[in-house]
N, C-alpha and C positions, 0 to 999 in steps of 0.2 A: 758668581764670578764677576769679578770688576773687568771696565773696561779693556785695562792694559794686558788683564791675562787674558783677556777673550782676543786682542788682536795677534800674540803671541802663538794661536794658534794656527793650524792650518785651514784657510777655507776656502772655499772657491769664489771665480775672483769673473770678471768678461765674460764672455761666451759662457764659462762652465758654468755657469749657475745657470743655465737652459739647461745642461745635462743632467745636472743633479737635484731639477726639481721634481715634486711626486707626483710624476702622471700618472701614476695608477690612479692616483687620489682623484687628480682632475677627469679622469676616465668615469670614475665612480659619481663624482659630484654631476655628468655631463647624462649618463644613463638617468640618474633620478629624474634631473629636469625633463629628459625625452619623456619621462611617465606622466609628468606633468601636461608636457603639452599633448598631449595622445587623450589625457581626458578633460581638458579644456575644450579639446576638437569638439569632443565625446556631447559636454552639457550643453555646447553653442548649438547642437543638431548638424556638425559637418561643418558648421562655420569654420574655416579657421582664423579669418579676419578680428572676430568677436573678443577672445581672448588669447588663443593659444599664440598668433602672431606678435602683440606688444609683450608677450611672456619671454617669447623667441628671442626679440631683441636687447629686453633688459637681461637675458641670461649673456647674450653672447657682450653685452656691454660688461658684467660684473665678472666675465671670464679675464678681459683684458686688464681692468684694474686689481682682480686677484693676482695674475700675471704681473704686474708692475708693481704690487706693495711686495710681491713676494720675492723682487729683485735686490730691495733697499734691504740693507742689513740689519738683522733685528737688535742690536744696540742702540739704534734712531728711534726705533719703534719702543724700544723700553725707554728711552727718556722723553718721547714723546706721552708715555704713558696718565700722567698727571695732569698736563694739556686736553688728555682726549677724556678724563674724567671730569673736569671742572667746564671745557666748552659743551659735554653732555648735560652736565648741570643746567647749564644755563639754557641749553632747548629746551630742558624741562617745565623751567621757571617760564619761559618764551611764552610754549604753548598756555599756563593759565591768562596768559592776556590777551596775546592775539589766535589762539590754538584754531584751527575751523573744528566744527563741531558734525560731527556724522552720528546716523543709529544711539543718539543719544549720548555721547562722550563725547571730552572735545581732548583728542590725543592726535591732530596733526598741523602740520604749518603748511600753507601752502606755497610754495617755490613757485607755482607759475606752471612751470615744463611737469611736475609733478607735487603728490602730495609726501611729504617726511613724517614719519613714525619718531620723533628723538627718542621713545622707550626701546625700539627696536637698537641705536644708537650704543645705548646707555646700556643694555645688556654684554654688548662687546665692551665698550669703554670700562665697563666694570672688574671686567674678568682682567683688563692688560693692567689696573691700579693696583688688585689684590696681588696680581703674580709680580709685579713691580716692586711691592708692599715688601715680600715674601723673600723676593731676589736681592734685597736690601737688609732683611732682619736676619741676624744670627738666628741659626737653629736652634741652641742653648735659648732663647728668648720665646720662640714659636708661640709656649701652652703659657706662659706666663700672664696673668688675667689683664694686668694694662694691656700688653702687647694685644690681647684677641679684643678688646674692647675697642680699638681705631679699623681694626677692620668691620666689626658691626656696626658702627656708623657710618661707614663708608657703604654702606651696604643700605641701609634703614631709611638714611638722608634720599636717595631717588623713590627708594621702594615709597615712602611715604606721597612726593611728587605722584609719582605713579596710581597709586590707591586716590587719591584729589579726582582724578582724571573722568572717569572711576574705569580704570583697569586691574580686574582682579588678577586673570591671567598671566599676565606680564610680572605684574606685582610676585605672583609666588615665583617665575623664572627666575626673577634678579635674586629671590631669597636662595631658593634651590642653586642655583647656579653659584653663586658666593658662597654657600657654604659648603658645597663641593670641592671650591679652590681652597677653601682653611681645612679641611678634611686633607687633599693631597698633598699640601704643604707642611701638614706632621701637627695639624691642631689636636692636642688632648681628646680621646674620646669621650672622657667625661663632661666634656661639654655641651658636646651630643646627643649626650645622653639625656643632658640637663633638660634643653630644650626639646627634646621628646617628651620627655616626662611631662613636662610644664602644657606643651600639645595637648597630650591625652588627656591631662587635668582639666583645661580649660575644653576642649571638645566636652567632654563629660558635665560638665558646671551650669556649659550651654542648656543641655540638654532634662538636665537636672531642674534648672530655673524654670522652666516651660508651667503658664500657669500659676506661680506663684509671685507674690508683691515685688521678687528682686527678680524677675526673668530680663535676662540679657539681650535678648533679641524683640522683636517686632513682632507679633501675629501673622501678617505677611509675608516674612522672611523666614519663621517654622514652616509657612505654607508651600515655601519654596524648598526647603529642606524634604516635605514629606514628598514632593512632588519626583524631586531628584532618588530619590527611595522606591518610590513606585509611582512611575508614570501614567499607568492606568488610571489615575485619580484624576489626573483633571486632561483627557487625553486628545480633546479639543484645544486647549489654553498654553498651560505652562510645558504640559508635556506632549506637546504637538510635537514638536523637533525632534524631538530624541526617539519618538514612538516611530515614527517616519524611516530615524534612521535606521532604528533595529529591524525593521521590514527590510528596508534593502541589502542590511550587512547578510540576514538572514536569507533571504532570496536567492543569494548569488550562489550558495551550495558550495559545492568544491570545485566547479571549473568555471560558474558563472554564464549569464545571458548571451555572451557575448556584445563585441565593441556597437557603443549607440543600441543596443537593445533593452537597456535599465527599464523598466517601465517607471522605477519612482522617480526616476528621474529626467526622462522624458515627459512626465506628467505632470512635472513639477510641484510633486508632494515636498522634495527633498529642501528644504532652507538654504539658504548662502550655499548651491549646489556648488560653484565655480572656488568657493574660498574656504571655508573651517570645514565645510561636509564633505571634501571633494572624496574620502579616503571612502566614502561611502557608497559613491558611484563606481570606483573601483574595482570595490567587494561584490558589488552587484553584478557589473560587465565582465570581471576575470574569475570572479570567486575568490575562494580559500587560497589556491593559488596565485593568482596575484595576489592577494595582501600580502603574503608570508613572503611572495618574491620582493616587494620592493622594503618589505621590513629588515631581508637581507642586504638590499643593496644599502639602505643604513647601516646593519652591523660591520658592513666590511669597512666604510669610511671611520664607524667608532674605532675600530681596529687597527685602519691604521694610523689614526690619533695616537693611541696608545700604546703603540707599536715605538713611532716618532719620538714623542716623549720617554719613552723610557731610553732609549739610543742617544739622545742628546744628555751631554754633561751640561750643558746652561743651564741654569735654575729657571731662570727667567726663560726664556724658550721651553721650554717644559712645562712647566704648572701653566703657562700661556694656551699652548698644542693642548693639554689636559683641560682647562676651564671650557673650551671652543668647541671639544669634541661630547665636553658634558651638555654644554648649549645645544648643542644639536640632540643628543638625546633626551633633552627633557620637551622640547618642541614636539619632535612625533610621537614620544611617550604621553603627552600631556593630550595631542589631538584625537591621538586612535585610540586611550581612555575616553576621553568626551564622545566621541562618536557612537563605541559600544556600550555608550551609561555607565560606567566603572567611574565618574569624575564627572563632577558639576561641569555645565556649559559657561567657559569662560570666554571662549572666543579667543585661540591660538588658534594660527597657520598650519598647515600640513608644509615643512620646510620645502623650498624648490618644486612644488608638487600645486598648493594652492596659488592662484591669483592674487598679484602683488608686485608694488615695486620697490620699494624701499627696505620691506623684509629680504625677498631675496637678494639683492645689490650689499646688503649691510651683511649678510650671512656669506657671499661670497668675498664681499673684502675681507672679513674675519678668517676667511680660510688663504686670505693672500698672507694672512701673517701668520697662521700654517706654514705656508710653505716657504718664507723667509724664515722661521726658526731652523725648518727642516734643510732648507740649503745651505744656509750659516752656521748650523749648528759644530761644535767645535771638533776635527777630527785631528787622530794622532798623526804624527811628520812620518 
């Protein structure tokens, strides 16, 4: 939809855009974080000073700027779109020279007042270029191979940045995430299919080479492979972490220790209990029960992503709301695989749930352009 037919339409305008934003959404997005800080309290031992306070604040700071991007009309924010993909570029480029360096990767800059993630950045900036991409290309053109070839370098170009860094994690979101948005935008399946195919071959080839004169990998990095397979092998070492966590996920039962009663995590068996493992404390102090509860309060926000998007005639607002709700799915998809050993330890967030500030703040302005699709989006006179 061009400009002039999108102003042509009816939309709200002053005030009404308070009434027609999605608080249910912000209702749902406000419950998760409270989980958040309930087991921030939880690992500090009662603190709330420790963690669960500076969490408080940067939520209620990323509520107001979700609230204020989702006022500005999403026409600004699609022509902003190529601005927020090239100034992401350029953090990325940033961080190899002045990046600080933590736990061994150097993936942040530091601002002073806090530390910036530009990967975290770059995973939104990425989603608004493809849906931009998308919102600009005839449909007639979508599967056309030039046409799908500028979106996977628009995609490969950070993901590569990213893998430097060395973030593996991050690196498959931007993958996963981009090709979600050519998936929804009507890319050929046979594409899809292609680089499955291509997947399996190479996983396979891997695996094949092992031991012989052309093996692909490193000895040490098989060793990481058998470890991730079966953590009993080295269950002091590599598979400390994840052994740990299946003790706790395991422990909690179906109602769990109750609040501050973890013992792994009171005794701090559990790793990075406050950030990647938090989901793990959880399962421990709620049970089966709480996991499965806050995995609904996820489903309902993916829902009403997808609910949104499909309600809106903007292309652009659409595949937008659709890329953002897929980001958020592959976040706790990708944490609570790693936690339960289902997926290599990459180090993702549990979204609005682990310790952080630039993750959450960049994932709530993401939903402020949410909610600017969802307010602007174009209804009948």
């Amino acid at each position: 939809m061009s400009y002039l037919e999108y102003k042509v339409q009816t939309v709200p305008t002053g005030a009404r855009k308070i009434l027609h934003a999605n608080w249910a959404l912000v209702l749902l997005l406000t419950a998760v974080a409270c989980v958040g800080f309930l087991m921030l309290t939880s690992v500090a031992g009662g603190d709330v000073g420790r963690w669960a306070e500076p969490q408080m604040k940067r939520f209620a700071l990323g509520v107001i700027v979700m609230m204020m991007i989702g006022m500005v009309p999403i026409w600004f924010w699609r022509s902003m779109s190529g601005l927020a993909y090239l100034g992401s570029l350029g953090l990325l480029l940033l961080v190899e020279f002045f990046g600080t360096i933590g736990m061994g990767a150097q993936r942040w800059i530091d601002l002073g007042f806090m530390r910036l993630q530009p990967s975290e950045v770059m995973k939104i900036a990425l989603v608004m270029m493809l849906a931009a991409y998308y919102d600009w290309l005839p449909i007639s053109k979508v599967s056309r191979p030039i046409w799908v070839i500028i979106p996977v370098v628009l995609i490969l170009v950070p993901t590569a940045l990213v893998l430097k860094q060395p973030d593996l994690g991050t690196a498959i979101l931007l993958i996963a995430g981009g090709g979600i948005v050519m998936f929804c935008a009507g890319v050929s399946w046979w594409y899809f299919i292609a680089v499955i195919g291509a997947g399996v071959g190479l996983i396979y080839s891997v695996f094949a080479s092992r031991g012989t004169d052309w093996q692909l990998l490193k000895d040490y990095q098989f060793r990481r492979i058998d470890t991730f397979l079966d953590p009993s092998t080295d269950p002091l070492g590599a598979g400390y972490h994840i052994t740990q966590s299946k003790i706790a996920l395991g422990s909690g039962g179906w109602t769990g220790k109750g609040f501050m009663q973890g013992t792994q995590s009171r005794l701090n068996f559990l790793p990075e209990k406050h950030t990647d493992f938090i989901f793990t404390t959880l399962a421990e102090e709620f049970g089966f029960i709480g996991g499965i509860s806050l995995l609904g309060l996820y489903g309902l926000i993916i829902l009403f992503c997808i609910v949104s998007a499909t309600q809106n005639k903007d292309r652009f607002g659409s595949l937008l709301t659709l890329g953002i709700g897929a980001t958020l799915f592959l976040f706790f998809a990708v944490n609570m695989s790693m936690v339960m050993g289902l997926a290599p330890v990459v180090g993702v967030p549990l979204p609005l749930v682990s310790y952080g500030g630039s993750a959450m703040l960049v994932l709530l302005a993401a939903f402020g352009l949410v909610q600017s699709a969802h307010i602007h989006r174009p209804r009948s006179r």
